[in-house]
N, CA, C and O atoms as a GROMACS GRO file, in nm:
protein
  300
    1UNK      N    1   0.620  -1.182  -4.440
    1UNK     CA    2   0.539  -1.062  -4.434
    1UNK      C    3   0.611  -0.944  -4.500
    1UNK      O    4   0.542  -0.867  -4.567
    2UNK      N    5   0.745  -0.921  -4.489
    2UNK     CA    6   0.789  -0.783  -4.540
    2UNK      C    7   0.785  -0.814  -4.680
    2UNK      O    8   0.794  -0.711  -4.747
    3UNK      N    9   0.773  -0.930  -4.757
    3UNK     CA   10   0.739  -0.899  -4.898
    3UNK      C   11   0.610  -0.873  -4.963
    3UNK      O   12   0.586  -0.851  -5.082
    4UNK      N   13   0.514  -0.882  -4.838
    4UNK     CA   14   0.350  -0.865  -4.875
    4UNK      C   15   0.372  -0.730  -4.817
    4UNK      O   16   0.316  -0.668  -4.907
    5UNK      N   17   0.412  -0.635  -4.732
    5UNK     CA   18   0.449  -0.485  -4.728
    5UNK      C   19   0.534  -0.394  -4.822
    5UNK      O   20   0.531  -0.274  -4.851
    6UNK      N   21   0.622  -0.518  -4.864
    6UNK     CA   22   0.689  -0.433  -4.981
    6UNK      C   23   0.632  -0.438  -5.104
    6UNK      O   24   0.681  -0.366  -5.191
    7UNK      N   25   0.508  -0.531  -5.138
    7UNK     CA   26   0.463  -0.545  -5.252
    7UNK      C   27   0.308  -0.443  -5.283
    7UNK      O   28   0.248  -0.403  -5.382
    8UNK      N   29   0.295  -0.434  -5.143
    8UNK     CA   30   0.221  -0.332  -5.114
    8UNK      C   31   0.216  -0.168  -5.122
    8UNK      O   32   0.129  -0.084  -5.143
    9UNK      N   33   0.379  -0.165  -5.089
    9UNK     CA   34   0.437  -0.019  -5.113
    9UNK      C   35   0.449  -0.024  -5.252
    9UNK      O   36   0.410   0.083  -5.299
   10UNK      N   37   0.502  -0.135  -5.373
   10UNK     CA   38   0.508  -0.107  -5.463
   10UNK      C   39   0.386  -0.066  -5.497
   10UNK      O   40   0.378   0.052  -5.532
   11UNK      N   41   0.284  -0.132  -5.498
   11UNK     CA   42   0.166  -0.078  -5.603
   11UNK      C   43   0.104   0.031  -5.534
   11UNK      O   44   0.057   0.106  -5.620
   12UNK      N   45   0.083   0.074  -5.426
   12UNK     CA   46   0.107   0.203  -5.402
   12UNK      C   47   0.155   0.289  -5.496
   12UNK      O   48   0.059   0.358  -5.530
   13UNK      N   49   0.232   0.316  -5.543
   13UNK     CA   50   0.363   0.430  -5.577
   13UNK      C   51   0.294   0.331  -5.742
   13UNK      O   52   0.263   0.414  -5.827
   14UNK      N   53   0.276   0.220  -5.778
   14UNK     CA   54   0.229   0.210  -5.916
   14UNK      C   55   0.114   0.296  -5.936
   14UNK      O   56   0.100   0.380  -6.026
   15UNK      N   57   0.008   0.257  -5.815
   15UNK     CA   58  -0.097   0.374  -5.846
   15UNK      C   59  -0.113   0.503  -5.916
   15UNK      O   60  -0.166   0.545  -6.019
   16UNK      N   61  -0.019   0.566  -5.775
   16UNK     CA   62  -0.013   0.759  -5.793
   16UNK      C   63   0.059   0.768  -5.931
   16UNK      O   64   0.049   0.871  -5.998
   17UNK      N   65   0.119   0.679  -5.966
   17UNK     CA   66   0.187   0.703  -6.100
   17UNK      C   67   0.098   0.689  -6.234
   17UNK      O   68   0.098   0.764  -6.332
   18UNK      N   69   0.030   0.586  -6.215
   18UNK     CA   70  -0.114   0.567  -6.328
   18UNK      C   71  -0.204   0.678  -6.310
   18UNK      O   72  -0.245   0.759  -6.394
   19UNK      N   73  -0.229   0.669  -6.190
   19UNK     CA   74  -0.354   0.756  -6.218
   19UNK      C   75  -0.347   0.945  -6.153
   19UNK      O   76  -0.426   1.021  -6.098
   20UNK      N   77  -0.189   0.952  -6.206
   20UNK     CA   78  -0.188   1.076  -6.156
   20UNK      C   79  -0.129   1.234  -6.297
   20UNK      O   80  -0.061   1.218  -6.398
   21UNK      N   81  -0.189   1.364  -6.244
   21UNK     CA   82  -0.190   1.427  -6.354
   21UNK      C   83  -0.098   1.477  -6.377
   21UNK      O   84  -0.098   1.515  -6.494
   22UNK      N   85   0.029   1.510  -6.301
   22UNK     CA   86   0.148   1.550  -6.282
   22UNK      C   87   0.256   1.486  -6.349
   22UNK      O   88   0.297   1.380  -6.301
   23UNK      N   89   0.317   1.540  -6.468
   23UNK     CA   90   0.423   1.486  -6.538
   23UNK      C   91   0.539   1.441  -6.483
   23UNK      O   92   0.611   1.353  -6.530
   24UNK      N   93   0.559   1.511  -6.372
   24UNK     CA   94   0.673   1.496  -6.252
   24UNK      C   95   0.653   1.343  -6.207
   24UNK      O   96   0.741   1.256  -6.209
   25UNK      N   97   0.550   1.333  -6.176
   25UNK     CA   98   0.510   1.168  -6.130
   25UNK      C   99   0.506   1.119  -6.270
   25UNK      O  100   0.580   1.025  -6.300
   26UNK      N  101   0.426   1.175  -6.363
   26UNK     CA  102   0.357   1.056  -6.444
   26UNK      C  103   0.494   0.991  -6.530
   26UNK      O  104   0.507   0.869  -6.545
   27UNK      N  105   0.609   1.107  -6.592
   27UNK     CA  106   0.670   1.067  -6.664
   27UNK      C  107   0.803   1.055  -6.627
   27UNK      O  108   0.882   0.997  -6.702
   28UNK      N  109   0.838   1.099  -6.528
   28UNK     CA  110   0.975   1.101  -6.438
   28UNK      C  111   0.947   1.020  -6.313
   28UNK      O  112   1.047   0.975  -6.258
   29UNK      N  113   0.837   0.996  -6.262
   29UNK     CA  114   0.827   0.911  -6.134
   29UNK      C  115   0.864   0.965  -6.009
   29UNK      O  116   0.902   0.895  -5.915
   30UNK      N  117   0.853   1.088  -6.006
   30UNK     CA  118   0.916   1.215  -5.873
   30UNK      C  119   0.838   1.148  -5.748
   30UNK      O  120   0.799   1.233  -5.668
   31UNK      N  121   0.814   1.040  -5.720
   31UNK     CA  122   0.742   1.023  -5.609
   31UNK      C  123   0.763   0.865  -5.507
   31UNK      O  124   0.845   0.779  -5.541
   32UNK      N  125   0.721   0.858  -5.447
   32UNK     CA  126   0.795   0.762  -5.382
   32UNK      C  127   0.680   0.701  -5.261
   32UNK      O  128   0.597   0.786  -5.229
   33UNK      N  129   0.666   0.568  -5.194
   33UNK     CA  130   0.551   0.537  -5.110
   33UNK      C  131   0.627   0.454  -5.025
   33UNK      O  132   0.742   0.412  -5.044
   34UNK      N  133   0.526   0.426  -4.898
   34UNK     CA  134   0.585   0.371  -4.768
   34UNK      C  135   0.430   0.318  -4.672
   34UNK      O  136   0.315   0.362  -4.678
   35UNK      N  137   0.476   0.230  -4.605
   35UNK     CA  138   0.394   0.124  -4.501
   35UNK      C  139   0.480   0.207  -4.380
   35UNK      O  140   0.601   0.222  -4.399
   36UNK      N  141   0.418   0.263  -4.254
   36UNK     CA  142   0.444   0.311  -4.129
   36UNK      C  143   0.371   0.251  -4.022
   36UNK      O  144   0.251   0.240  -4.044
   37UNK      N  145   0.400   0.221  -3.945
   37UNK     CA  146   0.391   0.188  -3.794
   37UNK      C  147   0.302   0.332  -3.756
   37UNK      O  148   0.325   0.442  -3.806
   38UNK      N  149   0.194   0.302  -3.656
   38UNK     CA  150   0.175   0.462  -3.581
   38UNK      C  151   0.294   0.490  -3.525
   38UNK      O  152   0.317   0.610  -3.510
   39UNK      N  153   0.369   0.421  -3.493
   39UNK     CA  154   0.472   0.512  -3.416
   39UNK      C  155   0.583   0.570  -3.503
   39UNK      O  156   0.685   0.611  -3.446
   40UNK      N  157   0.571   0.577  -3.658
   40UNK     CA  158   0.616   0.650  -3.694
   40UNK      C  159   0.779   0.509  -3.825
   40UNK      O  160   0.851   0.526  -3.923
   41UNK      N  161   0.746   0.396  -3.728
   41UNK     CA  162   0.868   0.285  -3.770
   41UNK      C  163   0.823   0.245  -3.938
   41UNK      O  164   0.704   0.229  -3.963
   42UNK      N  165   0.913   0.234  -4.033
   42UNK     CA  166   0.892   0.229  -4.148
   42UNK      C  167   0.847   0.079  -4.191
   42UNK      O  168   0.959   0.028  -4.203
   43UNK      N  169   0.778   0.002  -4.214
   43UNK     CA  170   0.806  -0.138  -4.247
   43UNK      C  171   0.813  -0.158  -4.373
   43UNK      O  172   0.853  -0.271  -4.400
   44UNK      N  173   0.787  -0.085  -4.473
   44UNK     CA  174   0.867  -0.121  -4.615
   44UNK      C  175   0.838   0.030  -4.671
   44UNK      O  176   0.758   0.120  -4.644
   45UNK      N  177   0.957   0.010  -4.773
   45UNK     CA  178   0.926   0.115  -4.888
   45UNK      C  179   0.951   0.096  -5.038
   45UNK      O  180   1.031   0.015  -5.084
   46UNK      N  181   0.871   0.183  -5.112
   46UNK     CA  182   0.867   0.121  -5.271
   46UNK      C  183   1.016   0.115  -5.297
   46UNK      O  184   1.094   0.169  -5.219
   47UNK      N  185   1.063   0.042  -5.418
   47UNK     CA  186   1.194   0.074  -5.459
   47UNK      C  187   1.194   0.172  -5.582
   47UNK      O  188   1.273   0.264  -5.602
   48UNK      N  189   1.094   0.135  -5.655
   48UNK     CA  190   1.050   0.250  -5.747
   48UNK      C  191   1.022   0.427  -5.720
   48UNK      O  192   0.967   0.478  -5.622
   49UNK      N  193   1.061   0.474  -5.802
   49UNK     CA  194   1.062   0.611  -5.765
   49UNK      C  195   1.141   0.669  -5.732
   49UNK      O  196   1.241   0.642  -5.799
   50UNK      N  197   1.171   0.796  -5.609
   50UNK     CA  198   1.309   0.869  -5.637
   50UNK      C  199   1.373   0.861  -5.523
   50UNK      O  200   1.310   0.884  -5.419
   51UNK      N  201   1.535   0.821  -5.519
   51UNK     CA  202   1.610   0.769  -5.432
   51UNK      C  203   1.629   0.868  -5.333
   51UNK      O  204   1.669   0.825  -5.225
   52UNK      N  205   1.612   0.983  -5.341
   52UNK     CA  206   1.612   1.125  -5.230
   52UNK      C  207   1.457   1.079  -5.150
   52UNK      O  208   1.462   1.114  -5.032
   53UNK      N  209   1.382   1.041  -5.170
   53UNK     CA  210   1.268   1.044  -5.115
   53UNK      C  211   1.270   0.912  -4.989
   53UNK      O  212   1.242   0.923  -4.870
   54UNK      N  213   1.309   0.801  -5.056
   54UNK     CA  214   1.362   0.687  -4.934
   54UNK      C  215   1.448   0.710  -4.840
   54UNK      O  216   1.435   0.646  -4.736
   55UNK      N  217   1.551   0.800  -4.850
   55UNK     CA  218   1.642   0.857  -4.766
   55UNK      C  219   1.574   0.944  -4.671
   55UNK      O  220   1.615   0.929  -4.556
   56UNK      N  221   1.474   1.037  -4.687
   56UNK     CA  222   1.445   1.155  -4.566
   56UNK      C  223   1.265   1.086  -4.570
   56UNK      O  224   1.170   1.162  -4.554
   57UNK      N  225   1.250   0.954  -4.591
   57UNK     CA  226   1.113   0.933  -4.541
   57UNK      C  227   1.112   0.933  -4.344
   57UNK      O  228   1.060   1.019  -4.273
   58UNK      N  229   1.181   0.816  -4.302
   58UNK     CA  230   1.184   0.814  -4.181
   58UNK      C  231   1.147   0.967  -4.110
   58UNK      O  232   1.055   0.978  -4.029
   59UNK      N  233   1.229   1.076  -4.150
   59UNK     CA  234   1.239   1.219  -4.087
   59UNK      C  235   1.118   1.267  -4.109
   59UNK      O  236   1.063   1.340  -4.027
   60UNK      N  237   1.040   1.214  -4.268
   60UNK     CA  238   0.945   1.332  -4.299
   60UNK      C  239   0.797   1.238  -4.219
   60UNK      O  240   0.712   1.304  -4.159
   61UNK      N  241   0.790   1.141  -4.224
   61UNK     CA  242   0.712   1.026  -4.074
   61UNK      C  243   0.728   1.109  -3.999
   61UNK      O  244   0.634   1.188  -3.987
   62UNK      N  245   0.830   1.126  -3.930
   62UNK     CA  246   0.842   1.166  -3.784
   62UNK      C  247   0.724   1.290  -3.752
   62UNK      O  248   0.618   1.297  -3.689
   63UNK      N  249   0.817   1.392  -3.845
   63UNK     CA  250   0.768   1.537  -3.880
   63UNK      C  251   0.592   1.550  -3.902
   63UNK      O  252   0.550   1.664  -3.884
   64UNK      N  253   0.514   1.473  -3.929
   64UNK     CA  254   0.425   1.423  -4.000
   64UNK      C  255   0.327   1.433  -3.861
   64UNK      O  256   0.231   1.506  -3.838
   65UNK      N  257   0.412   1.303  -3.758
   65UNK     CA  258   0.346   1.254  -3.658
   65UNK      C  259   0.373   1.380  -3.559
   65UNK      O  260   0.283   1.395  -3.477
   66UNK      N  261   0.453   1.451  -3.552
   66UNK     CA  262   0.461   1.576  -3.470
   66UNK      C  263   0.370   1.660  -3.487
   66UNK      O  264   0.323   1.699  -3.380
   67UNK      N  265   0.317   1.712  -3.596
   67UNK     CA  266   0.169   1.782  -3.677
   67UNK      C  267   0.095   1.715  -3.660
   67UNK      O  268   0.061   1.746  -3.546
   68UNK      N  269   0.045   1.651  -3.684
   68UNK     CA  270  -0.089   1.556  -3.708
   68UNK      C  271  -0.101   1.458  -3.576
   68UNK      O  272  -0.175   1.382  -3.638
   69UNK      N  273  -0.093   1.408  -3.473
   69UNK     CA  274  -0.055   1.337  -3.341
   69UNK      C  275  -0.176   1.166  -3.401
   69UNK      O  276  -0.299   1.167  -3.406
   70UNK      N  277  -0.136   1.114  -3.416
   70UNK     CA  278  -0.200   0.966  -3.427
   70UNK      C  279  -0.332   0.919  -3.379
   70UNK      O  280  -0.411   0.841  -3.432
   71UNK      N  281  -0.339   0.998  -3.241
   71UNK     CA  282  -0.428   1.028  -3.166
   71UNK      C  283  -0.570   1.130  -3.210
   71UNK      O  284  -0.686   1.146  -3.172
   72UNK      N  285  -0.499   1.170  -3.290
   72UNK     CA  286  -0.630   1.309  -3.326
   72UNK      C  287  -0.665   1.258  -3.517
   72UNK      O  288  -0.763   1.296  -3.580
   73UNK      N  289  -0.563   1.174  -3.566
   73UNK     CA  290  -0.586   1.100  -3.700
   73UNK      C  291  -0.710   1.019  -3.690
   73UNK      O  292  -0.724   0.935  -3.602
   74UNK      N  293  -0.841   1.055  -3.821
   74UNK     CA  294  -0.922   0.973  -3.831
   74UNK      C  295  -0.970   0.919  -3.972
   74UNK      O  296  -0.961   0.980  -4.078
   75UNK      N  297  -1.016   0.807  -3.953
   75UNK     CA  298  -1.033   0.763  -4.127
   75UNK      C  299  -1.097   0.841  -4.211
   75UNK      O  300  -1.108   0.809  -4.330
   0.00000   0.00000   0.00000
């Protein structure tokens, strides 16, 4: 399973990169994607993209779920 989550995070983060208008993403790749648990637990992340962004994902999850409560999130 974590390679069908990690293959998942990749094309994720392939996406925003194709189809996005921002040179930062489009031509430098400034961006970065992730599979979360509601409770905030990471289960994969892209490897593509920018190595500062895999480092403070866990924190910026957290931060995320403190604003937004899981509970009050709707599709």
């Amino acid at each position: 399973m974590r390679n069908r989550w990690k293959g998942i995070a990749e094309e994720m983060c392939a996406a925003l990169v194709r189809t996005s208008y921002s040179t930062n993403i489009k031509d430098r790749r400034d961006c970065s994607a992730a599979l979360a648990l509601p409770t905030g637990e990471i289960l994969a992340q892209a490897e593509v993209g920018t190595p500062l962004h895999l480092g403070i994902m866990p924190a910026v999850i957290s931060s995320i779920l403190r604003e937004f409560p899981i509970e009050e999130m709707r599709p």
